[in-house]
Backbone as XML, in Angstrom:
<?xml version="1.0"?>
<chain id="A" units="angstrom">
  <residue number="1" name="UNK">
    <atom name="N" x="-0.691" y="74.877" z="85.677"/>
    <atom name="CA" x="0.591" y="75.298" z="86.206"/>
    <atom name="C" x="1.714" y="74.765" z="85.310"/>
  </residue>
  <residue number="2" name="UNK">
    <atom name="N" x="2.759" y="75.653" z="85.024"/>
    <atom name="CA" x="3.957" y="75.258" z="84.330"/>
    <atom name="C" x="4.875" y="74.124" z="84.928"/>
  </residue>
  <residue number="3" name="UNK">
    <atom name="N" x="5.443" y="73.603" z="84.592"/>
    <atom name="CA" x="6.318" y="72.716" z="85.524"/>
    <atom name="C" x="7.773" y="73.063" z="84.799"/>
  </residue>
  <residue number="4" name="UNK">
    <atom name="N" x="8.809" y="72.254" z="85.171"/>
    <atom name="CA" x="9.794" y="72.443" z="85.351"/>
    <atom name="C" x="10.298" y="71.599" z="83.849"/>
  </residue>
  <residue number="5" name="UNK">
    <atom name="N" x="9.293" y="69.986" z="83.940"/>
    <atom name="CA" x="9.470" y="69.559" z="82.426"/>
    <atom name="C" x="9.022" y="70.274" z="81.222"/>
  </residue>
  <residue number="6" name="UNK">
    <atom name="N" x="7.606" y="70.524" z="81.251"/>
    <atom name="CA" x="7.124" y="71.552" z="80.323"/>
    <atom name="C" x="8.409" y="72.642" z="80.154"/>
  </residue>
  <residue number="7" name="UNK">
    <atom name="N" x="8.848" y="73.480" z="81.236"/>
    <atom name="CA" x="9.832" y="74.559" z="79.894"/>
    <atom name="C" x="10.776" y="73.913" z="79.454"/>
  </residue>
  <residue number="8" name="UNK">
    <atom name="N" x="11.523" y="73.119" z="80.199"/>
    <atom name="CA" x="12.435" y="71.804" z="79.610"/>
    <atom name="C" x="12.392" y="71.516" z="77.933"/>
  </residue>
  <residue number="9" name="UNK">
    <atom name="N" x="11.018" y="70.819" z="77.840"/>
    <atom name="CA" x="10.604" y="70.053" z="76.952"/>
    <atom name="C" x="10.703" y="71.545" z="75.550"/>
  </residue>
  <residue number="10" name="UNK">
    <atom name="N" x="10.567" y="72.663" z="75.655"/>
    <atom name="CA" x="10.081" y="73.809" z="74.886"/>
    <atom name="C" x="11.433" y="74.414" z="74.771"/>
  </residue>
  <residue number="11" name="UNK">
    <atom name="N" x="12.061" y="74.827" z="76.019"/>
    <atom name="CA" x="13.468" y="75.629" z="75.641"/>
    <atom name="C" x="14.207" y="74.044" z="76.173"/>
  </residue>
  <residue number="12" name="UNK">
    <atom name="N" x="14.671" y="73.276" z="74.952"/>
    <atom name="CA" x="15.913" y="72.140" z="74.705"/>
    <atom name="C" x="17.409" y="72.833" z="74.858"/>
  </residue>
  <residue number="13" name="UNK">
    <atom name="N" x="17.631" y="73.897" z="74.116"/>
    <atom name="CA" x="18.744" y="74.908" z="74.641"/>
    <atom name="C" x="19.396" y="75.207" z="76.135"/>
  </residue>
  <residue number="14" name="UNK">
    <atom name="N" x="18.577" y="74.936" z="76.639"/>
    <atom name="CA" x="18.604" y="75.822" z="78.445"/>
    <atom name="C" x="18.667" y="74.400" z="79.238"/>
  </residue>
  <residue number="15" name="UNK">
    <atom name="N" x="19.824" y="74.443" z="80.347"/>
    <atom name="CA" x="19.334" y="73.282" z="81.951"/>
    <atom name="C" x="18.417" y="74.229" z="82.374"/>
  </residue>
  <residue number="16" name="UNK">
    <atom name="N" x="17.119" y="73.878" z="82.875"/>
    <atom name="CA" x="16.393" y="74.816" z="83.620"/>
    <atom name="C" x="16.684" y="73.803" z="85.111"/>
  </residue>
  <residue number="17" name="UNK">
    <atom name="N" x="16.346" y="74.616" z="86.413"/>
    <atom name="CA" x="16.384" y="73.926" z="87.487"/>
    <atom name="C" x="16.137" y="75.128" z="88.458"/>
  </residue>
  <residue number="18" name="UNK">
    <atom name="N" x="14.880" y="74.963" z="89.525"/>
    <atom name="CA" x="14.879" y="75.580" z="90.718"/>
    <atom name="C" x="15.712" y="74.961" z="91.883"/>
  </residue>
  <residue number="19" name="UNK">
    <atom name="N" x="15.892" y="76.522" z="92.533"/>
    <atom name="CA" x="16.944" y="76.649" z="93.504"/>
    <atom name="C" x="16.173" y="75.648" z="94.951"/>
  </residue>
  <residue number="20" name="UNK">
    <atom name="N" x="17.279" y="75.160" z="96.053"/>
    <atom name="CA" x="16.643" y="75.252" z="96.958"/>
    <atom name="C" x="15.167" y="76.480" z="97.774"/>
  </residue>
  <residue number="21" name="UNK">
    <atom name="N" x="15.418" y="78.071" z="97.558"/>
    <atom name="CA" x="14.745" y="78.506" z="97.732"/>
    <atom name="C" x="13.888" y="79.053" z="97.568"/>
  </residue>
  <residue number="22" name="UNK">
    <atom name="N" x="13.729" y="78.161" z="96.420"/>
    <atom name="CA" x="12.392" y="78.528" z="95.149"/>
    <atom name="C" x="12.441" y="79.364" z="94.237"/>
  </residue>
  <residue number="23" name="UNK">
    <atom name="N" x="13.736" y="79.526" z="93.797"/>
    <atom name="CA" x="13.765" y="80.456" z="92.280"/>
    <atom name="C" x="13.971" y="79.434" z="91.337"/>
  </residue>
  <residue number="24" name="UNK">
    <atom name="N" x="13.607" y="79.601" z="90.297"/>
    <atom name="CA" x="13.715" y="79.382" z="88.809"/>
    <atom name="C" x="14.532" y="79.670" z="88.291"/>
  </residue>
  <residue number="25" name="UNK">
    <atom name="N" x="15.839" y="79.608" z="87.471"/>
    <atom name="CA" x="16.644" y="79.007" z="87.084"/>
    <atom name="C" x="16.720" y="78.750" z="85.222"/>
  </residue>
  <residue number="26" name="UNK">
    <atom name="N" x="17.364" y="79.166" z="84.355"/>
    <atom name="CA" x="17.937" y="78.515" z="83.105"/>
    <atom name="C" x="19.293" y="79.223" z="82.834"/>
  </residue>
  <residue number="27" name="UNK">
    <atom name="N" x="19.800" y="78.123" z="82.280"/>
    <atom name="CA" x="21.332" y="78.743" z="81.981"/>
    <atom name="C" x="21.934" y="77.903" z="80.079"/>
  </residue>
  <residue number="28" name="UNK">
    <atom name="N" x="22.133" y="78.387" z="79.275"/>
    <atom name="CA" x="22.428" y="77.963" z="78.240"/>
    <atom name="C" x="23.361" y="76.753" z="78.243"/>
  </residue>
  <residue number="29" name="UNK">
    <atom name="N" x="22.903" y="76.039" z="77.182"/>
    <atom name="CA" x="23.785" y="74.868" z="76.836"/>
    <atom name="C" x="24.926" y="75.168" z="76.113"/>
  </residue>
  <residue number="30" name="UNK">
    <atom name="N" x="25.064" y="76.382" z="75.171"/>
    <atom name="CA" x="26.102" y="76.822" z="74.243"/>
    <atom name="C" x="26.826" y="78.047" z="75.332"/>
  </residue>
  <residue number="31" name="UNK">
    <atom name="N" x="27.218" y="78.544" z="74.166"/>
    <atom name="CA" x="28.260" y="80.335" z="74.474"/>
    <atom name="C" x="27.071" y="81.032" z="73.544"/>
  </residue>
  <residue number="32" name="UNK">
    <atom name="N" x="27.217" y="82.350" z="74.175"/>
    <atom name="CA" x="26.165" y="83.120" z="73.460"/>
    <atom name="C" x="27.857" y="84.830" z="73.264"/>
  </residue>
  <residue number="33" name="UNK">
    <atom name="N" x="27.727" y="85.004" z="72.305"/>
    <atom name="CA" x="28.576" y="85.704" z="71.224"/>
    <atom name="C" x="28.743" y="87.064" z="72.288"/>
  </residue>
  <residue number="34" name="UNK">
    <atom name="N" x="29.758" y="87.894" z="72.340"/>
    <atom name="CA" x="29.318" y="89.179" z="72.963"/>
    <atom name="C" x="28.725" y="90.565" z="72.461"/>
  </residue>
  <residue number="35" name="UNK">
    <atom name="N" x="28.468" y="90.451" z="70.969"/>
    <atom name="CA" x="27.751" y="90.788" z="70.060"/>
    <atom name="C" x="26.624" y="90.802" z="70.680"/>
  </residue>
  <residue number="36" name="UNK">
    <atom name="N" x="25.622" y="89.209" z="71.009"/>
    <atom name="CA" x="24.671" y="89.322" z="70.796"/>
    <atom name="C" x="24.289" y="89.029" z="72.904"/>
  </residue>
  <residue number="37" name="UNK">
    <atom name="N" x="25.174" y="89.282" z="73.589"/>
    <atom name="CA" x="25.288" y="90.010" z="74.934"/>
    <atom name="C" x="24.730" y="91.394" z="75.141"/>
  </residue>
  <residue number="38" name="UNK">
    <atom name="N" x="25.369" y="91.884" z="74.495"/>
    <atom name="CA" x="25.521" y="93.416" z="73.669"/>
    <atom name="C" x="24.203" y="93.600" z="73.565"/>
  </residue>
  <residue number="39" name="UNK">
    <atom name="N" x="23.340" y="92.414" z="72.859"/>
    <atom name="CA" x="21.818" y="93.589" z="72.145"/>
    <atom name="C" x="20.812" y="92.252" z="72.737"/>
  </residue>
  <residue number="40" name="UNK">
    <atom name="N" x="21.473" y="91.855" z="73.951"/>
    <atom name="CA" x="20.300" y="91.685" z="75.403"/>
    <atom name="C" x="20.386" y="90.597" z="75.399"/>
  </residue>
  <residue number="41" name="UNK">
    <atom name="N" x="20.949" y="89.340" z="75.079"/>
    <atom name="CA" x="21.426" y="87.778" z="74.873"/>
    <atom name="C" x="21.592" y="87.599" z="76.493"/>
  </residue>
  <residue number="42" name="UNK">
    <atom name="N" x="21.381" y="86.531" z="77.244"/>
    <atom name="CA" x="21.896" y="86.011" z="78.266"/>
    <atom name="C" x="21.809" y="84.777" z="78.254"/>
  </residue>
  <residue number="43" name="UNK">
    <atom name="N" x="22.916" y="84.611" z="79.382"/>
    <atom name="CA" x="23.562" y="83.253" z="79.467"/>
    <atom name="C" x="22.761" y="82.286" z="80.724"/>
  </residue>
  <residue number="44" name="UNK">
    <atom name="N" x="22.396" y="83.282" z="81.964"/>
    <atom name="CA" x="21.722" y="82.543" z="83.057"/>
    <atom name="C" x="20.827" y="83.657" z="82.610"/>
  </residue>
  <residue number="45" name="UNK">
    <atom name="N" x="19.254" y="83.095" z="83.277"/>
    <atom name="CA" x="18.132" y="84.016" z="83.778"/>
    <atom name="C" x="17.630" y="83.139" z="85.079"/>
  </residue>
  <residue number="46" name="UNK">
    <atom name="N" x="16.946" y="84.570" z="85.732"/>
    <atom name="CA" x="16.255" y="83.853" z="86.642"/>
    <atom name="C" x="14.766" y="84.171" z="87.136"/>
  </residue>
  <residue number="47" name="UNK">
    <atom name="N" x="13.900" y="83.422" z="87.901"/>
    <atom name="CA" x="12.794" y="84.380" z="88.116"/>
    <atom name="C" x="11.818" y="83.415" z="89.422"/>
  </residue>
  <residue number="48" name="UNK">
    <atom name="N" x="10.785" y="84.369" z="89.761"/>
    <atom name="CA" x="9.901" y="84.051" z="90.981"/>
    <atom name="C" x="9.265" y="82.653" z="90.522"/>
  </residue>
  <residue number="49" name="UNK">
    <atom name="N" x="8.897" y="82.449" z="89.650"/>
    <atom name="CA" x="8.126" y="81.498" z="89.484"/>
    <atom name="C" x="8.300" y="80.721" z="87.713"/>
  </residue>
  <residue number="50" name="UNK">
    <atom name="N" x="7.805" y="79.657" z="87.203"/>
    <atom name="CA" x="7.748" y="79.037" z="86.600"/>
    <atom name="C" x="7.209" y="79.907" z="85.300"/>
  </residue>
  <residue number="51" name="UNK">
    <atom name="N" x="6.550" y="80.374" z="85.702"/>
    <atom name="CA" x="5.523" y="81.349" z="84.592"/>
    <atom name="C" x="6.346" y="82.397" z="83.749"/>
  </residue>
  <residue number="52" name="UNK">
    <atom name="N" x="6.812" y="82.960" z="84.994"/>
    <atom name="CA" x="8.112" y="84.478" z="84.820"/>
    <atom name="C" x="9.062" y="83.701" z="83.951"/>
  </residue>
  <residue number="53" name="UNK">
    <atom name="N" x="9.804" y="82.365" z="84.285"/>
    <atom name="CA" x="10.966" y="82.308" z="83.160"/>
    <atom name="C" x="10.543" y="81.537" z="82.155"/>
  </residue>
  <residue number="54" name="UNK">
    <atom name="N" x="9.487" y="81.113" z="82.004"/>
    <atom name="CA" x="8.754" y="80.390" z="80.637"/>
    <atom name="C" x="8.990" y="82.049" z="79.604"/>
  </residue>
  <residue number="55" name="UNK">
    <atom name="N" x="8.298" y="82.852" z="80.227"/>
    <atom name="CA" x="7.919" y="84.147" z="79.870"/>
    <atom name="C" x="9.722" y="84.633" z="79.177"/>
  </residue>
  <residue number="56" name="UNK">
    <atom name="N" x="10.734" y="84.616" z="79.833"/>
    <atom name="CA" x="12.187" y="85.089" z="79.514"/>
    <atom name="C" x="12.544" y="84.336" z="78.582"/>
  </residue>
  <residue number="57" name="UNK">
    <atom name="N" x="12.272" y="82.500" z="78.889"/>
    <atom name="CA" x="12.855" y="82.071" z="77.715"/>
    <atom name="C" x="12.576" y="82.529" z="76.528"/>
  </residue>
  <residue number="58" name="UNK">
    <atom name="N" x="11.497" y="82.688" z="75.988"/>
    <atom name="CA" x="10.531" y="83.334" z="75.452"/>
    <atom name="C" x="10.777" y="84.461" z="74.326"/>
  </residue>
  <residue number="59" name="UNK">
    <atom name="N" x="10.863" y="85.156" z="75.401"/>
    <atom name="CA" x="11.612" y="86.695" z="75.158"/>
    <atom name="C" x="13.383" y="86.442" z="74.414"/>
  </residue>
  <residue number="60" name="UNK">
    <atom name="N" x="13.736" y="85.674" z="74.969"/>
    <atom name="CA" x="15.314" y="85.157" z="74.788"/>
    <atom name="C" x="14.914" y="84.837" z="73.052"/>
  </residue>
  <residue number="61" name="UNK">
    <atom name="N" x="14.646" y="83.867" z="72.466"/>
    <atom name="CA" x="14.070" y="83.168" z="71.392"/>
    <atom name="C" x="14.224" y="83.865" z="70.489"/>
  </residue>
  <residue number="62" name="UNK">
    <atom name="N" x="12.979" y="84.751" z="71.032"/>
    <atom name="CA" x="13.019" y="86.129" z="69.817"/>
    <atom name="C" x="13.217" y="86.821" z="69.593"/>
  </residue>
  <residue number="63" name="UNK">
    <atom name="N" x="14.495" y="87.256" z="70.934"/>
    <atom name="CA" x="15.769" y="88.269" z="70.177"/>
    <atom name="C" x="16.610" y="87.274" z="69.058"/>
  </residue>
  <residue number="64" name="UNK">
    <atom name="N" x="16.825" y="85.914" z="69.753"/>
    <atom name="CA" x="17.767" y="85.172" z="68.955"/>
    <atom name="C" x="17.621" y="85.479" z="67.555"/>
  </residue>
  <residue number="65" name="UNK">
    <atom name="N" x="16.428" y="85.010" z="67.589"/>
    <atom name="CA" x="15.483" y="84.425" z="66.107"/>
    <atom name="C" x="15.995" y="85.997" z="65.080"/>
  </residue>
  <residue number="66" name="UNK">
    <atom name="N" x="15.442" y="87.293" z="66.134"/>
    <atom name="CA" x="15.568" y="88.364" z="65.342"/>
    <atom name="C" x="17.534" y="89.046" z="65.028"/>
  </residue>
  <residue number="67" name="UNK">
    <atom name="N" x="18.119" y="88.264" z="66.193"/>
    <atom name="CA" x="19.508" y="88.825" z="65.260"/>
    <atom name="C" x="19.884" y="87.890" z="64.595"/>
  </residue>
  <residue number="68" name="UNK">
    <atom name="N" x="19.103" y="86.574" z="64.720"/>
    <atom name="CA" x="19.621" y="85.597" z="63.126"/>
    <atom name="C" x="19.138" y="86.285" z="61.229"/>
  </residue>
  <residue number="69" name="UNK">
    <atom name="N" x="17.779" y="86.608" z="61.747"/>
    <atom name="CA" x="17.034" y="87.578" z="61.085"/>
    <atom name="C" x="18.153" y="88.419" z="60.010"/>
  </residue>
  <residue number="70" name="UNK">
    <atom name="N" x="18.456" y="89.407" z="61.022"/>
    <atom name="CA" x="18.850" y="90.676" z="60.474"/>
    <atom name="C" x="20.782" y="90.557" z="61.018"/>
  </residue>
  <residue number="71" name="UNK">
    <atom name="N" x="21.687" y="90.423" z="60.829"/>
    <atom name="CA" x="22.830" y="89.948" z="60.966"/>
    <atom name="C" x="23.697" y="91.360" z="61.640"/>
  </residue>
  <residue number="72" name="UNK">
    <atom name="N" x="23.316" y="91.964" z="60.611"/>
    <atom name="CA" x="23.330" y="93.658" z="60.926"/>
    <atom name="C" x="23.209" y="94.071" z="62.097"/>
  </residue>
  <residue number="73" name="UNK">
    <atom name="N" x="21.624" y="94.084" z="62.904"/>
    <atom name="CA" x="21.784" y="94.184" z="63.606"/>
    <atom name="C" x="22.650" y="94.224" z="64.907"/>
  </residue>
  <residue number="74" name="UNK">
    <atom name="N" x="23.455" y="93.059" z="64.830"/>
    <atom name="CA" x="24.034" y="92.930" z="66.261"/>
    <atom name="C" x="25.259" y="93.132" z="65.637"/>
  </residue>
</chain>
């Protein structure tokens, strides 16, 4: 099972924290550009379980990674 330190420890970028009613929770430590809003960047995510936003951070990363990539893009 994922825990709450584990995505912690992996996305350093993000406070992660579940809600009182059991959602999952990350929200960025920086500003994210509206450029890169624009081509799917977010600032909070949220999800059912531990797994689901391991899974977003994830996903988040490697849009980053790919509009650092290609500049153009965004």
């Amino acid at each position: 099972m994922t825990t709450l330190e584990d995505i912690a420890r992996v996305h350093t970028g993000w406070i992660i924290w579940r809600s009182d009613i059991g959602r999952w929770w990350a929200t960025r430590r920086g500003a994210v550009d509206l450029e890169a809003i624009r081509m799917g960047c977010a600032m909070t995510l949220d999800a059912d379980d531990p797994e689901a936003l391991a899974a977003a951070l994830d996903a988040q990363a490697e849009l980053i990674a790919a509009l650092a990539a290609d500049p153009a893009a965004g």
